[in-house]
C-alpha positions as CSV (number, residue, x, y, z in Angstrom):
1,X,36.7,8.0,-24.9
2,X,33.9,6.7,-27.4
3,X,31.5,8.6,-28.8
4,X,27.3,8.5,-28.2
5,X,25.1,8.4,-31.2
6,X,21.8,9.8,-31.1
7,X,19.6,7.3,-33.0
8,X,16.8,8.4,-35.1
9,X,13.8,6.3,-35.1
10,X,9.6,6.3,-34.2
11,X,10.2,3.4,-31.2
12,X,8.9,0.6,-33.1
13,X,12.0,1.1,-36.3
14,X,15.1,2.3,-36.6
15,X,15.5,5.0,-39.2
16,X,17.9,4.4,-42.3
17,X,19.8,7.9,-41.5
18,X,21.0,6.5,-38.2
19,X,23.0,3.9,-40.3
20,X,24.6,6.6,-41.9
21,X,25.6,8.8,-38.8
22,X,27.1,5.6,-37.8
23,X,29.8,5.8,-40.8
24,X,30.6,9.5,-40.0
25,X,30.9,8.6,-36.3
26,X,33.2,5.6,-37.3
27,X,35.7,7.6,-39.5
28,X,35.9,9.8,-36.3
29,X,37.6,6.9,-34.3
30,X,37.0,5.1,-31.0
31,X,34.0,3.1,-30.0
32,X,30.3,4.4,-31.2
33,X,27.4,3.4,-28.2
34,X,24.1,3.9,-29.9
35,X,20.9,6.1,-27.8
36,X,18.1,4.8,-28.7
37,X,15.0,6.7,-26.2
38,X,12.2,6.5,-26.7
39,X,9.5,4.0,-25.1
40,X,8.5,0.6,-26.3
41,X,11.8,0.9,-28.4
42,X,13.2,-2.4,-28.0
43,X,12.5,-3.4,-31.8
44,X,14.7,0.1,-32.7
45,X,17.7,-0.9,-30.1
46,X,18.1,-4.4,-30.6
47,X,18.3,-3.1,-35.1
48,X,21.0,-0.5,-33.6
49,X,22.7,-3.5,-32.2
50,X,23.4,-5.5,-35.8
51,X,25.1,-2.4,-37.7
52,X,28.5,-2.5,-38.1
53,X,30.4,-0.8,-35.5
54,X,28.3,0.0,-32.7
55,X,29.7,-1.9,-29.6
56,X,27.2,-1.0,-27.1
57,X,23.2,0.0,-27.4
58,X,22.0,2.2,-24.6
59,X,18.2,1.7,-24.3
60,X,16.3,4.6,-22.4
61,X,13.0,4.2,-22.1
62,X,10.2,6.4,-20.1
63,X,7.1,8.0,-20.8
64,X,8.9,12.1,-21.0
65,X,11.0,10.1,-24.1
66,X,8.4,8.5,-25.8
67,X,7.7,11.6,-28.4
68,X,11.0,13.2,-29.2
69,X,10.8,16.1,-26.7
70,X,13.7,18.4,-27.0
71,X,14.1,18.9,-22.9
72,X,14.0,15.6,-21.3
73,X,16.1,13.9,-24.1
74,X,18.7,17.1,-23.9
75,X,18.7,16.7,-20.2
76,X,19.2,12.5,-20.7
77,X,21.8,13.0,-23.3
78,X,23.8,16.1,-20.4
79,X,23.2,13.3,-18.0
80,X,25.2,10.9,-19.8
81,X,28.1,13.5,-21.4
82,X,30.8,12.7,-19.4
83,X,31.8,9.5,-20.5
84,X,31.9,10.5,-23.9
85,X,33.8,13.2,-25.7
86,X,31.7,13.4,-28.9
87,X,28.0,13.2,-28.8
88,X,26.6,13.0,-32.9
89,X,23.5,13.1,-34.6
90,X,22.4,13.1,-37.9
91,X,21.0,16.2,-38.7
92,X,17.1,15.2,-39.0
93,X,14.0,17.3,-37.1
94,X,15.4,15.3,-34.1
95,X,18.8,15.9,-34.3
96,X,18.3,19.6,-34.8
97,X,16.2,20.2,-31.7
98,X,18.0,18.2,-29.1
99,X,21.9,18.6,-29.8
100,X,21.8,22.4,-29.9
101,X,20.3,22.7,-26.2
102,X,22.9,19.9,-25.3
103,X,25.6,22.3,-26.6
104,X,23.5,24.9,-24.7
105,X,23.8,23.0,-21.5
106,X,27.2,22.0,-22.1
107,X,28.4,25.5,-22.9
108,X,30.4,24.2,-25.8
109,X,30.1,24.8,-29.9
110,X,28.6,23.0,-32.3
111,X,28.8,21.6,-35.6
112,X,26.2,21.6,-38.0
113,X,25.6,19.5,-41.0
114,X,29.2,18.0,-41.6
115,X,29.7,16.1,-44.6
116,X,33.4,14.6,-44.4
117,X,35.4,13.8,-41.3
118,X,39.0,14.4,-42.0
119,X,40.3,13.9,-38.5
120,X,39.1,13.4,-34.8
121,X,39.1,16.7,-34.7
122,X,38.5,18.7,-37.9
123,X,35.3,18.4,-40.1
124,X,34.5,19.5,-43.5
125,X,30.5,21.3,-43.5
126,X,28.9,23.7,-46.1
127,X,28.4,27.2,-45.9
128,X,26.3,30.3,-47.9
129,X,23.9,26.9,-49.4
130,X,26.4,25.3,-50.0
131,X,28.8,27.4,-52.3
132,X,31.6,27.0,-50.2
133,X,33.0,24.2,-47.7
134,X,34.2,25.5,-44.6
135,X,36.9,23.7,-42.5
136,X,36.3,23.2,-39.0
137,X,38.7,22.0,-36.1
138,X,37.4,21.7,-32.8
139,X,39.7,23.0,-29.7
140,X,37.4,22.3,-26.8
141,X,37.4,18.7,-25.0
142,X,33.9,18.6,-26.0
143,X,32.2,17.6,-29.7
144,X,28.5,18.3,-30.4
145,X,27.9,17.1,-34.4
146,X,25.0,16.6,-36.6
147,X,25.3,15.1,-40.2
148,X,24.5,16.0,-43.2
149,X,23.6,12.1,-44.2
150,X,23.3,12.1,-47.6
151,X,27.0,12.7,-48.1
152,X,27.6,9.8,-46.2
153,X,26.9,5.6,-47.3
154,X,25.1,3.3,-44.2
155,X,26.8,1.4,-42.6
156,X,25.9,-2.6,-42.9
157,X,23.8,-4.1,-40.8
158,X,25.2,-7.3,-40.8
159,X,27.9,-7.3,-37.8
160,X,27.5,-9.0,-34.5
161,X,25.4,-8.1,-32.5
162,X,26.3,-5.3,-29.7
163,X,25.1,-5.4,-25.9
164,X,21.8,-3.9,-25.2
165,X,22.0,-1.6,-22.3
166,X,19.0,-0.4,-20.0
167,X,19.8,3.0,-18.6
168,X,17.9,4.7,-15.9
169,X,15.6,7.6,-16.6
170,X,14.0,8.3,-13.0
171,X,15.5,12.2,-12.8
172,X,13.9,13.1,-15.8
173,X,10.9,15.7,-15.8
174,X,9.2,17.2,-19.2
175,X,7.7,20.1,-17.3
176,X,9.1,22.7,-19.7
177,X,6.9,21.1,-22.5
178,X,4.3,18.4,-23.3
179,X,3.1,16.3,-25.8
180,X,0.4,17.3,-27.5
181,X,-0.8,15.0,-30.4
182,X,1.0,14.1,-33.9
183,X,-0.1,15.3,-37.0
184,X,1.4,12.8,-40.1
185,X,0.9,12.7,-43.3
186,X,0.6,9.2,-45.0
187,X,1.8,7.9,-48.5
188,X,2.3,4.6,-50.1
189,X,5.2,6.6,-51.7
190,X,9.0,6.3,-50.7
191,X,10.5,8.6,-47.5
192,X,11.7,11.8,-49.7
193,X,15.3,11.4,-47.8
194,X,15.9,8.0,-48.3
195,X,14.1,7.6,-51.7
196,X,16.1,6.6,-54.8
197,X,14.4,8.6,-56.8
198,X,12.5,11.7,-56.9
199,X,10.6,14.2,-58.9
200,X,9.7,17.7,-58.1
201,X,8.1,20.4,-59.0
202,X,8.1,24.1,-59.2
203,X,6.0,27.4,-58.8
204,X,5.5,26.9,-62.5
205,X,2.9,23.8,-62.1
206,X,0.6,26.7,-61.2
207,X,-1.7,25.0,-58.7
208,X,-2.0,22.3,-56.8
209,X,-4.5,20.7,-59.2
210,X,-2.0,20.5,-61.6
211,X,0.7,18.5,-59.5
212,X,-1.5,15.9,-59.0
213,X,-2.6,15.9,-62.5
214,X,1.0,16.0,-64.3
215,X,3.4,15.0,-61.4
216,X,1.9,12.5,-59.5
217,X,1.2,10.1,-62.0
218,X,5.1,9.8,-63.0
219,X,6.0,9.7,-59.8
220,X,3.2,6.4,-59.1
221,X,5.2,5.0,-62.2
222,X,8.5,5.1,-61.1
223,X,8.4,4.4,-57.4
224,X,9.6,8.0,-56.6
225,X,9.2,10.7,-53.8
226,X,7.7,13.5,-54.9
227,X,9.5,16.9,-53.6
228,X,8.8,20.3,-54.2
229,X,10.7,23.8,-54.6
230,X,10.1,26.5,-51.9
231,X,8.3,28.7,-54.5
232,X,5.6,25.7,-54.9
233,X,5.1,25.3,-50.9
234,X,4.7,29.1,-50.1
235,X,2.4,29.0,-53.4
236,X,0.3,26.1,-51.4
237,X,0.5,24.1,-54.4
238,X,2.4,21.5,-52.2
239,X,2.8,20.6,-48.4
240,X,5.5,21.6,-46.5
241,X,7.4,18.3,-45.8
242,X,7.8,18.0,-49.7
243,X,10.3,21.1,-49.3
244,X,13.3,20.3,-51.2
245,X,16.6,23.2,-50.4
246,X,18.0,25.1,-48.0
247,X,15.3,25.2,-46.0
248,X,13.8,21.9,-46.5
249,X,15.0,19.2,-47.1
250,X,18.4,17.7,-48.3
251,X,18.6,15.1,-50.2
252,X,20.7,12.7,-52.7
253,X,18.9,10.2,-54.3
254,X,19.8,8.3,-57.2
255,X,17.5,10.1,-59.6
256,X,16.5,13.5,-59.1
257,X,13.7,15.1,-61.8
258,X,13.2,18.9,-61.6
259,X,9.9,19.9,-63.3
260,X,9.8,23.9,-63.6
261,X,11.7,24.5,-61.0
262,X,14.1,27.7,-62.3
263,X,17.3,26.4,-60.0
264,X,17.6,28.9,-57.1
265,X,20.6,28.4,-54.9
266,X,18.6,27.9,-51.8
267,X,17.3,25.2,-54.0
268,X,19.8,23.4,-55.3
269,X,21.9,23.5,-52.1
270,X,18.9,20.5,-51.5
271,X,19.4,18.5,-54.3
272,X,22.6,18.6,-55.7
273,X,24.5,15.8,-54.6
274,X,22.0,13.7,-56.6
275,X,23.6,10.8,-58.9
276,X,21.8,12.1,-61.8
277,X,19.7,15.5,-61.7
278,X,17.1,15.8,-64.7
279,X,16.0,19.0,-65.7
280,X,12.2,19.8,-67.7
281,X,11.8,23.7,-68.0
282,X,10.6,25.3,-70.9
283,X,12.9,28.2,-70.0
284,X,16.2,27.3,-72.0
285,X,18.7,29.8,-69.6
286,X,16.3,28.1,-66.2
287,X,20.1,27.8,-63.6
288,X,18.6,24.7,-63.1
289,X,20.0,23.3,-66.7
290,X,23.7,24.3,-65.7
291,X,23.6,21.8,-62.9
292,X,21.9,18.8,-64.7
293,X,23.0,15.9,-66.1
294,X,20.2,16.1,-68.9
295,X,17.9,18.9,-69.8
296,X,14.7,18.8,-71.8
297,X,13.7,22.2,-72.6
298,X,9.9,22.0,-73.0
299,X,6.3,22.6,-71.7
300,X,5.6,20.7,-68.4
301,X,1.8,19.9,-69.7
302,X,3.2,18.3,-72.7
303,X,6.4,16.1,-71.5
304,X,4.9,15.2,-68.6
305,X,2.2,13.1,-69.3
306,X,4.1,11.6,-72.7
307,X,6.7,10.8,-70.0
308,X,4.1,9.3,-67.7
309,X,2.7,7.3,-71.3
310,X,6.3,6.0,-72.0
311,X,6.7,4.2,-68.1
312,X,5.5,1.1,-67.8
């Protein structure tokens, strides 16, 4: 039977992490159909139909669909379950809401976060933040995933193009919830899961005054994300989608800078598949040093900025 990817996307583009779902659902074998809902989503299907191994785009489009509510897109995805024996996700806001109430619904397991495929059946995820890899075969018929994307490359968007498929949403119904209005934050800066690089900073920036003073600037001069530890966010001296860790989010970027951030497990289960993790703490036995590729054991005020004066 083939298998149904959930795409992530805001209707008008298709979301990198998609790509990346794509390659786990691939090494899980058999034909991937893409779900793109949403409404006015044509521009975000007809990008799911050039990547590399989707044969078939379903396009489901309605007004309940157009703002990633967790009921009628469950109910869409229940609707369409028994054609397909794994349904898969990668494990973003959207990903997490919808899949568990289609496991729910399904009255099957799921599995969270994977980050290797070793057979159709049996999936490699962490565990305790990441400090142990747990082993997972599946017994039921039925497969509900999400994916832990940043242990996985994207999949090329340079294949023929699959069939776009209209699929009928006239039994859907939202009346469990409704949209209310979006709240975004906006920044020239990069996506913080699919930027190259990033720097963040900790609870020992001591305000929020000072991020913008010391961090922001690098981060303008090197094209980077800006992220932030737990400690900083609860603190207020950052907003909450700048979270970096267990309970954030989990990235892998290229770069990863850590400016006073001590090393915590919850953060580090966030950001340690990065390429190459820089550490800046003033605090020579900081965790954070044991896991970095380099370590600069100094005063954020001063490095910093000589840091920022050093980028062109």
């Amino acid at each position: 039977m083939p298998i149904l990817l959930l795409a992530d996307h805001d209707n008008a583009t298709l979301s990198d992490l998609t790509a990346k779902a794509l390659t786990a659902a691939s090494k899980i074998g058999g034909d991937v159909h893409v779900l793109v809902a949403g409404k006015g989503a044509k521009a975000a299907a007809d990008a799911a139909a050039k990547l590399s191994g989707v044969s078939k785009v379903l396009l489901a489009e309605g007004d309940d669909l157009a703002n990633n509510l967790a009921e009628p897109l469950a109910a869409l995805i229940v609707s369409l379950a028994g054609t397909y024996d794994t349904i898969i996700s990668a494990a973003t806001s959207v990903g997490k809401n919808v899949l568990p109430r289609v496991a729910g619904l399904l009255d099957v397991a799921q599995i969270s976060e994977i980050i290797e495929v070793v057979s159709a059946d049996t999936f490699k995820r962490p565990i305790y933040a990441g400090n142990a890899i747990q082993t997972v075969q599946v017994a039921g018929a039925k497969r509900i995933i999400t994916v832990r994307t940043s242990s996985f490359a994207p999949a090329a968007s340079q294949g023929p193009l699959a069939a776009v498929e209209k699929i009928s949403t006239a039994a859907l119904s939202s009346s469990l919830s409704a949209f209310v209005k979006d709240e975004l934050s906006t920044s020239d800066r990069p996506e913080l899961t699919s930027a190259k690089i990033i720097i963040s900073g900790g609870r020992a920036l001591g305000s929020a005054e000072k991020f913008e003073e010391v961090i922001l600037p690098v981060a303008d001069k090197l094209g980077a994300a800006v992220g932030a530890s737990r400690a900083a966010v609860d603190a207020g001296y950052a907003p909450n989608d700048w979270q970096v860790g267990q309970t954030g989010k989990v990235v892998a970027p290229e770069l990863y800078i850590a400016c006073g951030i001590s090393g915590a497990i919850q953060h580090l289960a966030g950001m340690k598949d990065s390429k190459v993790i820089v550490a800046i703490n003033k605090d020579e036995e900081a965790p954070i040093f044991q896991v970095a590729d380099y370590g600069l054991v100094a005063g954020l005020f001063e490095a910093l900025p000589e840091l920022e004066k050093g980028l062109r």
